[in-house]
N, C-alpha and C positions, 0 to 999 in steps of 0.2 A: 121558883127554881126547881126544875127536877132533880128527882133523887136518883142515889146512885144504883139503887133497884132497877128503877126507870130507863135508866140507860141502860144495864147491864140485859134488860129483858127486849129491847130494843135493837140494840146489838144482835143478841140471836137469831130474832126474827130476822133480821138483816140477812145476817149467815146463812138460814134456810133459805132467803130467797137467792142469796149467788146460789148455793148448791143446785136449784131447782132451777136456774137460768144455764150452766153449764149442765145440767142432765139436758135439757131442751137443747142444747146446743149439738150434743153429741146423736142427738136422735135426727134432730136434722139433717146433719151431716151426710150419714149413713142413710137416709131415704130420700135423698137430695136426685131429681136424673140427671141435675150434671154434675162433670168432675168437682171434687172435693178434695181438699189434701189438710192432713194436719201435719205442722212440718217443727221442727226444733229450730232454734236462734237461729243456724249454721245453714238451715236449709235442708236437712234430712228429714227425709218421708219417716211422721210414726205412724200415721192412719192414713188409707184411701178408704174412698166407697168404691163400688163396683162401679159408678161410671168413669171414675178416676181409672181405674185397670183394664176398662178397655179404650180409653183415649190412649193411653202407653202404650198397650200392649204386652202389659206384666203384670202374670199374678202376684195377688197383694204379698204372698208370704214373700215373695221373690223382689217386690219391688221396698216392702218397708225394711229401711236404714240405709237405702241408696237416696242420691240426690236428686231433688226434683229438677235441677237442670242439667240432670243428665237426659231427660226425655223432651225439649225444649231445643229448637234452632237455633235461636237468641239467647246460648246458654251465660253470658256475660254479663249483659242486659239486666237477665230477671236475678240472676246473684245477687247485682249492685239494686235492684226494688226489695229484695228481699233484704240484704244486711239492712235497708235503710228505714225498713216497716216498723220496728222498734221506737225509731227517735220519732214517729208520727201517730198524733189521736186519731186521724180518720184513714180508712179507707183508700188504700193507692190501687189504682187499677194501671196496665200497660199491656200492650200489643207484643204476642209472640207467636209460635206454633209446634204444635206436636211435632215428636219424631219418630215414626213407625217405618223402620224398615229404609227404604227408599221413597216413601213419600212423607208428604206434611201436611197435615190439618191445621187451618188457621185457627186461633182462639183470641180470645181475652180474657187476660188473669187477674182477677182482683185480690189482694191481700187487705190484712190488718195480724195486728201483734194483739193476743188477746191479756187486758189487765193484768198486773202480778199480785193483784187482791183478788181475781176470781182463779188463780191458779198459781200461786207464792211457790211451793215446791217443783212447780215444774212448768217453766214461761216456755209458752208455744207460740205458734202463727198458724191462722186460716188461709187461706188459700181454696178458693174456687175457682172454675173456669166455665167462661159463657162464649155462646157463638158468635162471629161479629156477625153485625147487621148486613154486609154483604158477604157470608160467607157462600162458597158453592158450593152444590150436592157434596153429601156424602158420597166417594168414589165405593162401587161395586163391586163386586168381581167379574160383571161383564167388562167393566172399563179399566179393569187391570190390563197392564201392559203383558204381552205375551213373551213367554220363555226363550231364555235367551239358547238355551240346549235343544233342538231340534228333536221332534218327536216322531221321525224317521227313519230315523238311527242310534246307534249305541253310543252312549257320553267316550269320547275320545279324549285324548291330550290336550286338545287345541281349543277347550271348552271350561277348560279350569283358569284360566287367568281372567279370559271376558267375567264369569261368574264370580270370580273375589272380591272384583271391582263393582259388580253391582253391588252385593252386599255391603262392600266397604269395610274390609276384615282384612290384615295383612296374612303373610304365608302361615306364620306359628298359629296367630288365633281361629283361623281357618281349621288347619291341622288340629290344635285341640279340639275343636268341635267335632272333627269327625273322625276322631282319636288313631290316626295316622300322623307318621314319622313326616318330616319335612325332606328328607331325603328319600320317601318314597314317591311326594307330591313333585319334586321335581323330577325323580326316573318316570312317573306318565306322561309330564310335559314335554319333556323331549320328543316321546312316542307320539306325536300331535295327531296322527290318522290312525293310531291305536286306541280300539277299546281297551278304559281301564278295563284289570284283571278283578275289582272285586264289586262283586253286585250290589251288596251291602252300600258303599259308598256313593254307587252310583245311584242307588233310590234316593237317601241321603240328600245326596246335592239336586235330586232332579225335587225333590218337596222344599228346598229351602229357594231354588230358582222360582216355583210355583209359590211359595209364599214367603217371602223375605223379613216380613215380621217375625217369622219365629226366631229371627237369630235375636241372641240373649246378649244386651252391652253387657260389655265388661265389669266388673265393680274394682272397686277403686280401695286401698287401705283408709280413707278418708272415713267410705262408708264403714265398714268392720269398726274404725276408731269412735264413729258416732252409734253404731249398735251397743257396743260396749258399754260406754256413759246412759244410754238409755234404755238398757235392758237387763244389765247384771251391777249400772252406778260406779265401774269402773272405769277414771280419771286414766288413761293411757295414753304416754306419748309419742311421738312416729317413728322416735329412737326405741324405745322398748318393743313396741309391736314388730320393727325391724327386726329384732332378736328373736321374737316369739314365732315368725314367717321364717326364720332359718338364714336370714342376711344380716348385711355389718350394719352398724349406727350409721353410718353415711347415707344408706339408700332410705331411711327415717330423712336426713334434713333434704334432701329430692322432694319427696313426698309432700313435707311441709310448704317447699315453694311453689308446690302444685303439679308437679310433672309426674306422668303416669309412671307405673309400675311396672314391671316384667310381667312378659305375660305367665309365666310358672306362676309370679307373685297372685296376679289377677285371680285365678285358676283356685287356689289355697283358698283367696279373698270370699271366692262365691261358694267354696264347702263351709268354711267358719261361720259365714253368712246364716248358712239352712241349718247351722249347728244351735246356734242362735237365737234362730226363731222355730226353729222345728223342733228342736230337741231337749230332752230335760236340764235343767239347771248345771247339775251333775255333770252333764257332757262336754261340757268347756275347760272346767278343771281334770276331767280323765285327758282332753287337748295337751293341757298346759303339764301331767306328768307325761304325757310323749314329747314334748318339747325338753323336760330336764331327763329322760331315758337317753333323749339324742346326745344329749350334751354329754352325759358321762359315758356313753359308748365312744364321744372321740375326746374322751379326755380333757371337757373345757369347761371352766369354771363361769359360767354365764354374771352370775350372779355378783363376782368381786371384778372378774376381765371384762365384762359388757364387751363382749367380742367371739367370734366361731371362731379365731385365727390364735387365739393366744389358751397354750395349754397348760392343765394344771401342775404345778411344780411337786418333782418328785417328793415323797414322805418320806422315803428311806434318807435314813440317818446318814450325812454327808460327812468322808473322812477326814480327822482334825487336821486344820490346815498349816502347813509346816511354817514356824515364828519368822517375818522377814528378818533377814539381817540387816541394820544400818550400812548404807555404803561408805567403806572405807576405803582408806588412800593406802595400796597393795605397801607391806613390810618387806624388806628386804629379804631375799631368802639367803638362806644361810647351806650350805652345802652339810647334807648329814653324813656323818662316821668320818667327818675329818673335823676336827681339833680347829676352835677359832683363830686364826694368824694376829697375830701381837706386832707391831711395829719391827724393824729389826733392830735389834741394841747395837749401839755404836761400840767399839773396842777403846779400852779405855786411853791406849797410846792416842788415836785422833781424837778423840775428846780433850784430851792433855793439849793435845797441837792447839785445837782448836783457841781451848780457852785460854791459852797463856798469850801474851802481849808479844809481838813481830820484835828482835831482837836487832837493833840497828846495825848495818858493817861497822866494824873496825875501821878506826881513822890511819890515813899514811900518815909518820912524822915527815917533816920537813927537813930534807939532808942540807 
């Protein structure tokens, strides 16, 4: 029978060898030349390699703690292979494709959920992606489709609408991008055979026409809520973070059921984001006292009201409140500076009447 030596030094070995199979795991990864993702339970990006970020089209600082199907056609699909890679020992592969821009690159994604004995503190999922076997070329930039703005003349009014819809960005997300007012984007529309007035915007939109990949998706509070849990171990939920974004607890249970975000919301999402992963520790909590500065400049108790709408009650000492009186059935009033009235006293003669017995007539004798 071995001894408990024996096992105990057995054991270790053991230990060294998961250690030295998840170093070899993470080396591969990263030297892999096709896409790679390492992803949390949920589906958020914590590692690409660099062929992973150019299948997207997002640098990694930019792409990790957003959703891997957010870069995915079949963003549905690969959610329901992905929540399911858990409950399975081997290997799930399935049919999807990139999304860059206005085109799509076909792939195949294979996952697996990696052991919670080679990683107990923190269960991830692999994720790589192979070419299919009939995929077609890689598209060019000879075989890119040519610009939608006319390079004969000046971007006019009548050039901003066809271009939104390529990109596929509505009027606000458009306008943040090119940090113009949306009441400016419609005074050029109108002007449709007018050059816009600023040249700036017009390079702008003539490089995002000439390459559509640069527009940056959205991020989502989802992703910010899975950065959070995986980079500073804060447990936040889509009612708290609503408060922390500057909105009520309701736009938290939206969120939850999966419906996007305002684009202001979005906008906040992608700075906190590079706050995040780009910035020191420190930089979330300096966030979070501008978060409680705002609150006490409009006077709201975040932290007891869970609400921007409800403020805090005044301190000053409230005046004692005057004692109710029990309601009572109103007293008679009595007229003042005149003398209570008494019955009136009878005279003693009608009292005499009264009380003395009716005195019968006198009888006639009979003559």
């Amino acid at each position: 029978m071995a001894s408990l030596e024996n096992l105990t030094q057995l054991l270790l070995s053991s230990l060294e060898d998961v250690a030295r199979l998840v170093s070899l795991l993470d080396t591969t990864m990263q030297h892999l030349p096709a896409p790679a993702f390492e992803l949390s339970l949920e589906g958020a990006i914590w590692y690409l390699n660099q062929a992973a970020s150019e299948a997207i089209g997002v640098a990694p600082q930019q792409a990790v703690g957003t959703r891997l199907t957010t870069y995915v056609t079949d963003s549905l699909m690969t959610q329901r292979r992905i929540d399911a890679l858990p409950q399975r020992s081997t290997p799930q592969s399935w049919p999807d494709a990139w999304r860059r821009g206005g085109d799509t690159q076909p792939c195949r994604l294979t996952g697996f959920a990696l052991p919670r004995a080679l990683s107990p503190d923190r269960p991830r999922l692999i994720v790589w992606s192979e070419p299919p076997a009939n995929r077609p070329p890689d598209p060019t930039a000879d075989d890119r489709s040519p610009p939608l703005i006319p390079t004969d003349r000046l971007l006019c009014g009548q050039d901003l609408d066809p271009l939104r819809h390529k990109l596929g960005l509505g009027v606000n997300r458009l306008c943040e991008m090119l940090a113009i007012s949306a009441v400016t984007w419609y005074a050029w529309r109108r002007q449709s055979t007018t050059p816009i007035p600023s040249r700036t915007t017009a390079l702008h939109l003539r490089l995002l026409d000439a390459l559509p990949e640069l527009v940056q998706l959205g991020a989502q509070p989802a992703d910010l809520q899975e950065a959070l849990r995986t980079h500073r171990g804060l447990d936040v939920t889509f009612t708290e973070l609503a408060l922390w974004m500057g909105v009520e607890r309701r736009s938290g249970y939206t969120w939850a059921h999966g419906n996007p975000a305002s684009d202001q919301v979005q906008a906040l999402t992608r700075t906190l984001l590079r706050v995040l992963f780009e910035k020191p520790r420190e930089t979330w909590d300096q966030y979070r006292e501008l978060v409680a500065q705002q609150a006490r400049l409009e006077q709201v108790d975040l932290a007891t009201m869970k609400s921007w709408t409800a403020t805090v009650p005044d301190a000053s000492p409230s005046p004692t409140p005057t004692p109710s009186i029990p309601h009572q059935k109103p007293a008679r009033r009595i007229a003042r500076n005149k003398p209570a009235q008494s019955p009136p006293r009878k005279s003693t003669t009608q009292a005499a009447k009264k009380d003395a017995s009716p005195t019968p007539p006198p009888r006639k004798k009979p003559r």
